[in-house]
N, C-alpha and C positions, 0 to 999 in steps of 0.2 A: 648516265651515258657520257661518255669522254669524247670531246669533240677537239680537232685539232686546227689551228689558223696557222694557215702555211704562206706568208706575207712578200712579196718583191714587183718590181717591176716588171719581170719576167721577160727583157724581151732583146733577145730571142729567148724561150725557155730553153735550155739545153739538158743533154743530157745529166748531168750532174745533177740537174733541179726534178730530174727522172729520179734518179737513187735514190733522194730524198723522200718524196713525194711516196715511192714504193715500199720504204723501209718505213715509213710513218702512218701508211694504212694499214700497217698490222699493229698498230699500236695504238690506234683510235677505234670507235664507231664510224665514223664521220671523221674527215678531212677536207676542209677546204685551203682552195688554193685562190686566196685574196687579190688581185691584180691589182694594185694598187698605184695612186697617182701620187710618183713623186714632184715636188713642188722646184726640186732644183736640177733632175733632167728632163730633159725634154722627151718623150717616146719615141724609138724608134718606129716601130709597127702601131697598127688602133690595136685598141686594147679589144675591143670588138671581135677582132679577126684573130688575134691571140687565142682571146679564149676560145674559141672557137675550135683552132686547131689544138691549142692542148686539152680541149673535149675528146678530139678524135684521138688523141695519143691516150687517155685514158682508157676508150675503148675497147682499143687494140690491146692494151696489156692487161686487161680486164679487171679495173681497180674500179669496181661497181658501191666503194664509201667514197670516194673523192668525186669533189663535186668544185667545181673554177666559178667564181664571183669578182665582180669586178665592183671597184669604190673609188671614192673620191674623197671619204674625208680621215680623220685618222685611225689606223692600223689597228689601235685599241677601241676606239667605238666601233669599229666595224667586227671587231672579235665577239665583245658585248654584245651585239645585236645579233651574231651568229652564235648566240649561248657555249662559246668555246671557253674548254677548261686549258689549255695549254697552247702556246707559240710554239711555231715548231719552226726552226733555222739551219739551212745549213752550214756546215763550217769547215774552209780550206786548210788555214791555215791559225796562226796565231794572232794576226791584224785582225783577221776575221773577227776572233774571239772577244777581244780587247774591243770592239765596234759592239760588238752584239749583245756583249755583259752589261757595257753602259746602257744599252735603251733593254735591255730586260730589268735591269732596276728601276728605268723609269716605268716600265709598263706595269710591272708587279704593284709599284705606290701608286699609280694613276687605278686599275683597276681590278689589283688581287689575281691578277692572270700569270700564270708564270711560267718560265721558257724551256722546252729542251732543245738539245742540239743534235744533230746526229750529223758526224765526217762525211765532208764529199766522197771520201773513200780514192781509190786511182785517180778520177776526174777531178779531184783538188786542186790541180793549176789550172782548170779552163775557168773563164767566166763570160758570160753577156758579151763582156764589150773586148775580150778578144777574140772572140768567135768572131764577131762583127769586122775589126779590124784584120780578121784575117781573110775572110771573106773579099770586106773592096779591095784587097791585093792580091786576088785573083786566086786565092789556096782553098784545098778543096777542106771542108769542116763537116763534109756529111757522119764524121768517128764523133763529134760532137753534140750533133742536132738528132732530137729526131725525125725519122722522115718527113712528119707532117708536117714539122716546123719549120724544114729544109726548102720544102715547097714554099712555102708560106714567103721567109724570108728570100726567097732568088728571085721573086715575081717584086720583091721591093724594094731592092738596089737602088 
C-alpha cells in the first residue's frame, strides 16, 4: 500500500495546499495531511479547529483516502508511525525547492522515506502568511481560501 505524509503548519490551509493535497490522492492509497507543530512559529489558528475544517473541505471535494492528523513531534517520526512510503511537498517556486531538497535528504538518511513534489500549479505565489497578511488589511482572499477555511479564519482575526 503506498501511503503519502503531506506535512506544514497549515494555517490557513489554502487553496494551493487544496491542489496539492487533490493531485496527491490519486497517487497514494492513503494520504495524510500531518498538521504539524512547528517549534519557531507560533500558530495562527488551534490546530484542533484546523483540522477540523480542512476535514470539512475534504468532504466536500470528496477525497474519501485523505485523512488530516495532527503531531507534535518530528515530521519523520510521525511519517514512521503513520507507515508512509513517501513525503509529499508542494512547491512554488525555486526557494521552495532549494528548502525542501535539504530536509528531503535529511529525512531520506533519518528514515528511508523519500519526497515527491508536485507544483503549486497558478496558486504558486500565494502562501499562509500572505493570505494572512492580506486579510488584516482588509483584502478580500476568499480566491485563496477555501470556503471552510474562510469561515474559520474571519471568526479569528
Amino acid at each position: 500500500m503506498n501511503i503519502g505524509f503531506y506535512t506544514g503548519s497549515f494555517s490557513p490551509f489554502t487553496n494551493g495546499h487544496l491542489h496539492v493535497v487533490q493531485r496527491a490522492s490519486k497517487m497514494f492509497d492513503k494520504l495524510y495531511i500531518g498538521i504539524g507543530i512547528n517549534q519557531n512559529k507560533k500558530p495562527r489558528y488551534d490546530n484542533n479547529l484546523m483540522k477540523k475544517a480542512i476535514e470539512e473541505v475534504l468532504k466536500r471535494e470528496n477525497l474519501l483516502n485523505v485523512y488530516v492528523i495532527t503531531y507534535d513531534n518530528l515530521s519523520v517520526d510521525a511519517a514512521l508511525e503513520y507507515k508512509a512510503n513517501f513525503f509529499v511537498r508542494g512547491i512554488r517556486n525555486g526557494m521552495d525547492y532549494e528548502y525542501e531538497e535539504n530536509m528531503a535528504s535529511i529525512n531520506e538518511e533519518i528514515s528511508g522515506i523519500d519526497t515527491i513534489y508536485i507544483r503549486a500549479g497558478k496558486l504558486g505565489n500565494i502562501s499562509s502568511s500572505l493570505v494572512v497578511e492580506l486579510m488584516k488589511n482588509g483584502k478580500d482572499v476568499s480566491n485563496y481560501l477555501p470556503k471552510e477555511i474562510l469561515e474559520l479564519v474571519k471568526s479569528n482575526i
